[in-house]
C-alpha positions as MATLAB code, in Angstrom:
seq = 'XXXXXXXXXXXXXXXXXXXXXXXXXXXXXXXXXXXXXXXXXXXXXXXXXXXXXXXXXXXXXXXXXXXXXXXXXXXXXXXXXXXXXXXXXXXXXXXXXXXXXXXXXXXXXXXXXXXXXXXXXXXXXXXXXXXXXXXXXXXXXXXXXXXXXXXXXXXXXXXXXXXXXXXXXXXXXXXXXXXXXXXXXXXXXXXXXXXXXXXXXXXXXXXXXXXXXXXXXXXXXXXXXXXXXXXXXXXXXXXXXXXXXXXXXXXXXXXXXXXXXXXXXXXXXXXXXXXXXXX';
ca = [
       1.645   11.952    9.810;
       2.806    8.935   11.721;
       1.753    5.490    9.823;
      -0.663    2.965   11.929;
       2.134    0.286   11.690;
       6.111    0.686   11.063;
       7.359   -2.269    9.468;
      10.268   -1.757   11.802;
       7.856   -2.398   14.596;
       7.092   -5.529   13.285;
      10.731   -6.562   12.388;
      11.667   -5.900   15.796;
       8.763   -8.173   17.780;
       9.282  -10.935   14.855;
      12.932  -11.276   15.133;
      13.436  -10.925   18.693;
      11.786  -13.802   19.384;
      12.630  -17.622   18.822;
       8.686  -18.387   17.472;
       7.193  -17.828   20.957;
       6.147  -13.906   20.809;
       2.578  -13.716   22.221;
       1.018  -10.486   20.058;
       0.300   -7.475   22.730;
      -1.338   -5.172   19.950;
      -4.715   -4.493   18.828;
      -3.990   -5.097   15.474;
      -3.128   -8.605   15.638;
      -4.682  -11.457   17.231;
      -2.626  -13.458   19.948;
      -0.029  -16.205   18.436;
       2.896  -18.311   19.847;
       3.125  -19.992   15.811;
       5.146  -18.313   13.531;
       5.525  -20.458   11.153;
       2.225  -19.020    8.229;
       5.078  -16.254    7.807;
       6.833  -18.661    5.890;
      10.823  -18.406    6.189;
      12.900  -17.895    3.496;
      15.353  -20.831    4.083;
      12.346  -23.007    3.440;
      11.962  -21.837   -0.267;
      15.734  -20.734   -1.364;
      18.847  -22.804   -1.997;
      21.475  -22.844    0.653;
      23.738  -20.930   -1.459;
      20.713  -18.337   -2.358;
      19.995  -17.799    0.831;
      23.212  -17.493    2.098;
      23.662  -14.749   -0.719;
      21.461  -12.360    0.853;
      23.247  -12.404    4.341;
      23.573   -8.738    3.861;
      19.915   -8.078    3.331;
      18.933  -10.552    6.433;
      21.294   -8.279    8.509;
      20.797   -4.693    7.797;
      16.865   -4.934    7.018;
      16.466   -8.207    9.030;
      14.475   -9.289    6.189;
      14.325  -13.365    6.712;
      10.377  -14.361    5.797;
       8.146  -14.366    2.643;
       5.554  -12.216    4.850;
       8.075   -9.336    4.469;
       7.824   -9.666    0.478;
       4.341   -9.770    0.101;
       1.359   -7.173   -0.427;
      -0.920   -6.750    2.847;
      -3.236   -8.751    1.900;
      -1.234  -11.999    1.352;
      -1.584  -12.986   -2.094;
       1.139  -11.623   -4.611;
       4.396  -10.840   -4.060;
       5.734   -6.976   -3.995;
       7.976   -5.938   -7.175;
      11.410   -5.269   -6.640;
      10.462   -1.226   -6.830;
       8.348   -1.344   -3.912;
      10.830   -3.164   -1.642;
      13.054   -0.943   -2.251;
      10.651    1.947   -1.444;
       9.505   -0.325    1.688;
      13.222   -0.360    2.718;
      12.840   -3.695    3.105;
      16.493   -4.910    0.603;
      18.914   -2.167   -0.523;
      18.062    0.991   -2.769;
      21.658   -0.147   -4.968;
      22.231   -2.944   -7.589;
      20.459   -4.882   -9.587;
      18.027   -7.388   -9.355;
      19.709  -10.217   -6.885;
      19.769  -13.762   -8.257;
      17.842  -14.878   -4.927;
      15.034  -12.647   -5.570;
      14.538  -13.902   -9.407;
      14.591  -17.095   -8.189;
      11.673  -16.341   -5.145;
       9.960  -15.015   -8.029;
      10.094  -17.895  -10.629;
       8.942  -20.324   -8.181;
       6.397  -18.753   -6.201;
       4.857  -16.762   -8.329;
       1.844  -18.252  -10.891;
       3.517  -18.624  -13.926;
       3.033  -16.031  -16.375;
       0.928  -13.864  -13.436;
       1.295  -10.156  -14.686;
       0.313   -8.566  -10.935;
       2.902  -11.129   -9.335;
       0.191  -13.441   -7.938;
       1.604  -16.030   -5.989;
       0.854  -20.029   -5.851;
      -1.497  -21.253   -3.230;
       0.514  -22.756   -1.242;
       2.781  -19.243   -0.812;
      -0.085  -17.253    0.292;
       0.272  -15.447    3.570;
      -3.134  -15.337    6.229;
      -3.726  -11.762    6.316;
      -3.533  -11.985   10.219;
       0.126  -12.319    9.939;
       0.839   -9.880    7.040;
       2.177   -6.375    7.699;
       0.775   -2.793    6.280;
       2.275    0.453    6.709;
      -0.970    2.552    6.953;
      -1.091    6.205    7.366;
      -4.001    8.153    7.396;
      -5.095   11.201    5.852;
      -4.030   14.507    7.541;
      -6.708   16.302    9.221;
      -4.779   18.910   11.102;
      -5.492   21.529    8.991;
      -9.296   21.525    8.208;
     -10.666   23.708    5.537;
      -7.231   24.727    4.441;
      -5.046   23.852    1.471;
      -3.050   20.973    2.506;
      -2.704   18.573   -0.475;
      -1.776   15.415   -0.140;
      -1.325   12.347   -2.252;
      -4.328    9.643   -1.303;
      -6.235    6.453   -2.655;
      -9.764    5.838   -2.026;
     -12.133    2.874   -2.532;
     -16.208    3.264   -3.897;
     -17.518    0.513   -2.207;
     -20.662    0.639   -4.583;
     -18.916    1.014   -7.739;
     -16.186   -1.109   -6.377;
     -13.403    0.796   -8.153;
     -10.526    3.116   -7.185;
      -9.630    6.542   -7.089;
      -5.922    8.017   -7.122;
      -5.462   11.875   -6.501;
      -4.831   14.503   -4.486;
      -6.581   15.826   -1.334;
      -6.732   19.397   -1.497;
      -8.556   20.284    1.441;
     -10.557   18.597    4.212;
     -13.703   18.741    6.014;
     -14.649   17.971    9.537;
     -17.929   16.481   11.021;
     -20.952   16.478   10.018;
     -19.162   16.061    6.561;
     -15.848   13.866    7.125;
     -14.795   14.173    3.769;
     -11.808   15.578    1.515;
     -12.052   17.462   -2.295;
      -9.790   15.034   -4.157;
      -8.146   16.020   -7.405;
      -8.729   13.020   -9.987;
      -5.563   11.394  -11.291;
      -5.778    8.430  -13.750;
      -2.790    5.606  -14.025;
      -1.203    6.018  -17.122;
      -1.057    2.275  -18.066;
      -3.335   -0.796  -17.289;
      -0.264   -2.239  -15.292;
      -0.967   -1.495  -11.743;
       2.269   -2.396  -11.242;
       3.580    0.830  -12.088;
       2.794    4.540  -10.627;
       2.914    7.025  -13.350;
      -0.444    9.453  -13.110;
      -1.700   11.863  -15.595;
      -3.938   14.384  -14.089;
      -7.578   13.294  -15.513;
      -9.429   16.477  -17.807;
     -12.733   15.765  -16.447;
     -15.235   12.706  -16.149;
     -18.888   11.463  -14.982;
     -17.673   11.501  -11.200;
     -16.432   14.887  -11.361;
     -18.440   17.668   -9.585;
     -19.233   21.204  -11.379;
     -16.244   23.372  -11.211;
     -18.352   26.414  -10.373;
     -19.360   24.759   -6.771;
     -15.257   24.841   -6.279;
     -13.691   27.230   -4.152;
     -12.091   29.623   -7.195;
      -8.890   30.480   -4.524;
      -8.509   26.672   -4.519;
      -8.826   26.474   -8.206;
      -5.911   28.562   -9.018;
      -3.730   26.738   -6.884;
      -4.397   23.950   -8.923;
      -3.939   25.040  -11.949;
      -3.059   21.496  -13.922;
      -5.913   19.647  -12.094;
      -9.243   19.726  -13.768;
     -11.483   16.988  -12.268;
     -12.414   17.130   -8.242;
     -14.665   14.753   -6.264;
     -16.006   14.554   -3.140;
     -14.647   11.619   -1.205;
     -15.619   10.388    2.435;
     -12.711   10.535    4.542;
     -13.409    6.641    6.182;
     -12.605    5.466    2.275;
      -9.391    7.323    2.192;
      -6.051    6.421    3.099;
      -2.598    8.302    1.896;
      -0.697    6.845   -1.136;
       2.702    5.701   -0.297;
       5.196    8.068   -1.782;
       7.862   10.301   -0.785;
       6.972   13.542    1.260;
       7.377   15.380   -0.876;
       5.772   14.926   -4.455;
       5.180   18.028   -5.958;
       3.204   19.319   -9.058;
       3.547   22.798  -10.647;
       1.213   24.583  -12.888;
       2.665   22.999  -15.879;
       2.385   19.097  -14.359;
       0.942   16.674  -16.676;
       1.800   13.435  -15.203;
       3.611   12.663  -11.863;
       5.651    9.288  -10.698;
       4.445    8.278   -7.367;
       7.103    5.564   -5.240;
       4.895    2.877   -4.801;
       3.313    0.688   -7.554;
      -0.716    1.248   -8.039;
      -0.723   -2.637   -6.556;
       0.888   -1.903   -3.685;
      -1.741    1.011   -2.590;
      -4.450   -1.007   -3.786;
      -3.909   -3.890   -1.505;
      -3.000   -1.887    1.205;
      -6.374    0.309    1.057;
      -8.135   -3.073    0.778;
      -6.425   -4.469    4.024;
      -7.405   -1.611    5.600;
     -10.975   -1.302    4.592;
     -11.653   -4.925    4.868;
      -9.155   -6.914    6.829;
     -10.064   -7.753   10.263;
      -8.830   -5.741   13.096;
     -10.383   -7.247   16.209;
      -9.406  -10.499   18.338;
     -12.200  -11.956   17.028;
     -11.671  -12.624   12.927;
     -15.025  -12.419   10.817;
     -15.234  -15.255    8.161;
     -16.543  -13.743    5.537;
     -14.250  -10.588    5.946;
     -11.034  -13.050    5.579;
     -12.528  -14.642    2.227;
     -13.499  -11.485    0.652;
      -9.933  -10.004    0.651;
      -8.380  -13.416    0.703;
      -7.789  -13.525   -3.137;
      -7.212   -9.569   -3.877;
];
């Protein structure tokens, strides 16, 4: 399935231009101004950011809006750049990234929070959305996804097993739960069964043995769903406990977020831009 927006795409339109691109896409409002993407020269010593020449040139990676989640406000780990092919998938940490790090980031921030003053507009940030695959209605076609309850206001990580068109729009999700309170990591265990979970017996029993180390399913509507960002292809087998997904839980989260709430007309909603504002 072809993501909403490549981040290639939007390398290519920012660093074509010389701060005068004029937005043509529906996704982002019209701007001449730049500048709220915040270069990197403005925040790294010469020498620092003359160290990453190699980065700036093969991933034209140049502005803080590159290094951030979608919705603006902390700053993606060094795991989900790499997974974001936004630096290089070798080395170490660089010294110019621990340095971005120790001074934008709040001090002490455990989900990499940045300062105030660092914190992109959502207009201008960048997501890599891609929806879930409806192709194959009412047959097995699992797929890693995250969804938001908008009433519980809480997530829910697993896999969609099969999908359902209109009237129902929605997806039987397999419940996975993050194996640590850091969302900054992706390691899943495959929940046993919980309060959301609906009665095994009303599940397809053909479906059931193909998923034969998944226990809890839900119901999910399909406009609260997007896919989790991970490889292709991320199996589980019949003895699958727990599974390592590419992207951090953080990353997902504020990318299901932007996409839920963040404005997507010409016209930008107030109190849309607040209530994501300081995810």
């Amino acid at each position: 399935m072809v993501p909403y927006i490549f981040h290639s795409l939007f390398n290519s339109l920012l660093f074509s231009s010389r701060l005068n691109i004029t937005w043509s896409l529906l996704f982002r409002p019209p701007r001449k101004d730049l500048h709220p993407a915040i270069p990197l020269w403005s925040i790294l010593p010469k020498d620092l950011f003359t160290s990453m020449k190699n980065v700036q040139k093969k991933f034209c990676t140049r502005f803080l809006v590159q290094l951030v989640t979608p919705c603006g406000s902390r700053l993606l780990s060094w795991k989900d750049l790499r997974f974001l092919k936004q630096v290089s998938n070798k080395g170490s940490v660089p010294a110019w990234f621990t340095y971005l790090f120790n001074f934008v980031v709040i001090s002490n921030s455990p989900s990499f929070f940045v300062l105030l003053q660092f914190r992109i507009p959502n207009s201008y940030t960048v997501a890599s959305i891609s929806p879930i695959d409806i192709s194959r209605n009412y047959l097995f076609n699992p797929q890693w996804a995250i969804s938001f309850n908008r009433i519980t206001n809480s997530f829910l990580i697993g896999r969609v097993i099969i999908t359902y068109p209109a009237p129902r729009n929605e997806a039987l999700i397999s419940h996975w739960i993050a194996s640590s309170v850091d969302d900054l990591l992706s390691e899943f265990t495959a929940c046993q069964g919980c309060v959301s979970a609906i009665p095994r017996s009303s599940t397809s029993k053909t479906l059931l043995k193909r998923c034969p180390s998944e226990k809890c399913f839900s119901y999910v509507p399909l406009s609260n769903l997007i896919r989790y960002p991970t490889k292709p292809r991320t199996y589980i087998h019949a003895d699958t406990r727990s599974v390592l997904l590419s992207a951090s839980l953080s990353y997902a989260k504020s990318l299901l977020l932007f996409h839920l709430f963040a404005p997507v007309r010409l016209l930008l909603m107030n109190d849309q831009l607040s209530r994501i504002s300081d995810i």
